[in-house]
Backbone as CSV, one residue per row, in Angstrom:
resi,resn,N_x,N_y,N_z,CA_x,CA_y,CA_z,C_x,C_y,C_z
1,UNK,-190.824,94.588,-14.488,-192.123,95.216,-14.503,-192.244,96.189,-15.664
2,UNK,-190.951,96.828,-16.023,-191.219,97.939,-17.034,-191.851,96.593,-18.625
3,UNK,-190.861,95.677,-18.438,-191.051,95.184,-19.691,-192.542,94.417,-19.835
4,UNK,-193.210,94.209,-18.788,-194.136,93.950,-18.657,-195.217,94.761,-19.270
5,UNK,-195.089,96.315,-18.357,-196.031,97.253,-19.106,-195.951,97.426,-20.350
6,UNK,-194.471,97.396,-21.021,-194.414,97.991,-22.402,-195.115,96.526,-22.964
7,UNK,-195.048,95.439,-23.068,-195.787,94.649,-23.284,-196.834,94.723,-23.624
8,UNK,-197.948,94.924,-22.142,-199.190,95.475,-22.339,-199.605,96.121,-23.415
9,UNK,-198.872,97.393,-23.436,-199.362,98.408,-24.864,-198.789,97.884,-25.583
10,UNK,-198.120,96.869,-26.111,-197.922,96.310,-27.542,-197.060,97.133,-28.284
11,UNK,-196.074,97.345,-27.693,-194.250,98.215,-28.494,-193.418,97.219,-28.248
12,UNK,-192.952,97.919,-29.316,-191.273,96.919,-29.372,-190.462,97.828,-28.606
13,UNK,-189.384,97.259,-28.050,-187.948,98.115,-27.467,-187.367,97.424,-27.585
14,UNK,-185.937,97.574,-26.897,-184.544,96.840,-27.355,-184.272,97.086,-26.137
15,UNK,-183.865,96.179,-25.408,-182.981,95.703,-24.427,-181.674,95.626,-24.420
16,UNK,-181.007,96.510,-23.421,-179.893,96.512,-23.377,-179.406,95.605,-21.999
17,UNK,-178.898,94.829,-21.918,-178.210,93.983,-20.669,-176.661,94.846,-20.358
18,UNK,-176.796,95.629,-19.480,-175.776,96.206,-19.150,-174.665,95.557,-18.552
19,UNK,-175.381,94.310,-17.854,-174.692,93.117,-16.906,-174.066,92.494,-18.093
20,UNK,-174.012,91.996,-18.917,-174.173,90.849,-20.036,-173.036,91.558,-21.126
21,UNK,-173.238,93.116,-21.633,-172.777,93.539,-22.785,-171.618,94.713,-22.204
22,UNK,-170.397,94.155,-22.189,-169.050,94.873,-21.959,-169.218,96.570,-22.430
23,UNK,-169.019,97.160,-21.453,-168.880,98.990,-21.319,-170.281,99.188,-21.552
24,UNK,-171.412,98.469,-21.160,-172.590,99.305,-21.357,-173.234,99.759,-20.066
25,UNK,-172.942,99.127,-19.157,-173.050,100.096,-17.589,-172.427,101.286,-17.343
26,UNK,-170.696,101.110,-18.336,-170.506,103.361,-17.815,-171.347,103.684,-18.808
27,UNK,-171.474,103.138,-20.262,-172.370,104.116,-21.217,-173.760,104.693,-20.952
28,UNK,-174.106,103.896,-19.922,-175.766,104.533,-19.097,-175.369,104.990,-18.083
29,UNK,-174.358,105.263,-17.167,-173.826,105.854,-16.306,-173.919,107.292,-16.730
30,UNK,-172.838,107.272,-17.781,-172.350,108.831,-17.973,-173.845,109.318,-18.851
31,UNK,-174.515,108.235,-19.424,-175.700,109.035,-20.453,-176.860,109.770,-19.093
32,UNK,-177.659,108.791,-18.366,-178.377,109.120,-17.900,-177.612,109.803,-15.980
33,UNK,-176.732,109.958,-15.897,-176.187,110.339,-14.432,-176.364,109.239,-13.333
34,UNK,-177.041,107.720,-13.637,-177.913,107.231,-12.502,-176.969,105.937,-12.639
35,UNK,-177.379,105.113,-11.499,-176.688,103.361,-11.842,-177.548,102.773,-11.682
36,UNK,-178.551,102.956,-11.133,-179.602,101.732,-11.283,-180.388,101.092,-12.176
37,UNK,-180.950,100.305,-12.678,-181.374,99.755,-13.900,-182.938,98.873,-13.834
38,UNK,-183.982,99.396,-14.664,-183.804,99.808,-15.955,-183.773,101.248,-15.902
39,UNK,-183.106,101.902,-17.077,-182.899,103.366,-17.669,-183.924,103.330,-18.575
40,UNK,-184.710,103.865,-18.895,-185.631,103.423,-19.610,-185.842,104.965,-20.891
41,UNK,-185.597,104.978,-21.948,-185.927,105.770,-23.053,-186.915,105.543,-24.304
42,UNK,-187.753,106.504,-24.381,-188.454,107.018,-25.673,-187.820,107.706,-26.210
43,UNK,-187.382,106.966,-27.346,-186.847,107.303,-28.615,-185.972,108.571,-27.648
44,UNK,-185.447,109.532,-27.991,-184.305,110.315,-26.958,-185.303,110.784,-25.624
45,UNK,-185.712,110.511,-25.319,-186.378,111.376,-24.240,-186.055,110.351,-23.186
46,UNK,-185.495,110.898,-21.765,-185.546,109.706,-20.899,-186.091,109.809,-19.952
47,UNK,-186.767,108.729,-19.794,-187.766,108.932,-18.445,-187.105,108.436,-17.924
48,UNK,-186.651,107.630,-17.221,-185.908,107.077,-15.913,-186.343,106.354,-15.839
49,UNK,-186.662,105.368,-14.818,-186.457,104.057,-13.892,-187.771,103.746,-14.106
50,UNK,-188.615,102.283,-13.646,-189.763,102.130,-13.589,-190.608,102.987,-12.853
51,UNK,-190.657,103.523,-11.758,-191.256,104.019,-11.052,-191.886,105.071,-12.040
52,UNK,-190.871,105.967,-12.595,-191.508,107.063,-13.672,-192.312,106.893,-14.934
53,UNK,-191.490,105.688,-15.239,-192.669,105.132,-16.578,-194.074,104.910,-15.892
54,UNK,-194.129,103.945,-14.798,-195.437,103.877,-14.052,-196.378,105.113,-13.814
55,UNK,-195.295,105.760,-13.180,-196.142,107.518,-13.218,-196.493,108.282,-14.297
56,UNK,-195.707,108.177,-15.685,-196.336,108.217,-16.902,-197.928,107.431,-17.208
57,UNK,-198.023,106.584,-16.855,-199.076,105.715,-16.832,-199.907,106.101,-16.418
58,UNK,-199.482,106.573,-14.978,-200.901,106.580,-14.351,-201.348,108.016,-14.575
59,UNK,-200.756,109.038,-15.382,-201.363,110.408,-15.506,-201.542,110.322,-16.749
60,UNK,-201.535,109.332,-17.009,-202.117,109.017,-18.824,-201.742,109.769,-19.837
61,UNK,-200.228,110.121,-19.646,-199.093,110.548,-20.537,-198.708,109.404,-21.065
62,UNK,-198.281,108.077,-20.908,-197.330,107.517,-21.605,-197.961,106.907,-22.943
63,UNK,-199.114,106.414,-23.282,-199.585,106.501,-24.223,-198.978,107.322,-25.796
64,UNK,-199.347,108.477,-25.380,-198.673,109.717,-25.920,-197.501,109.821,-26.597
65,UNK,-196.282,109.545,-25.606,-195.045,109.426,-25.545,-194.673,107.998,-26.701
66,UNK,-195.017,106.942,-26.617,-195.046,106.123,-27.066,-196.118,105.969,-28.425
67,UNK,-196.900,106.156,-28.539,-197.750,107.187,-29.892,-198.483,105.570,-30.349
68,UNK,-199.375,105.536,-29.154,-200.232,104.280,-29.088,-201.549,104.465,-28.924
C-alpha cells in the first residue's frame, strides 16, 4: 500500500527487500528500533510504517515532506 501511494504522487524511492538482501533486516532493526516492514524514509527523516505515511496524507503533510 505504501508503494502504491508513493506511486500516486509520482516519486521515485528505492526499495529495500530486507527478506531478499543479506544483513538488511538488523540494519533497519538497529536504524529504526522496529521489525516490522515497510520502514519507510524521506530522505533522513523517518516516518515509520504505512499507517504513518497514510496519516501524513491525510493531514496533508506528506506532500510537503516529499516536495510535490
Amino acid at each position: 500500500m505504501a508503494k502504491r501511494l508513493l506511486d500516486k504522487k509520482g516519486v521515485t524511492y528505492k526499495e529495500i527487500n530486507v527478506d531478499r538482501e543479506s544483513g538488511q533486516r538488523e540494519i533497519m532493526m538497529q536504524r529504526t528500533k522496529r521489525r516490522t516492514v515497510p520502514q519507510i524514509y524521506i530522505d533522513d527523516y523517518h516516518v515509520g510504517g504505512f499507517d504513518d505515511l497514510h496519516l501524513l496524507e491525510q493531514q496533508h503533510k506528506l506532500d510537503a515532506l516529499l516536495k510535490v
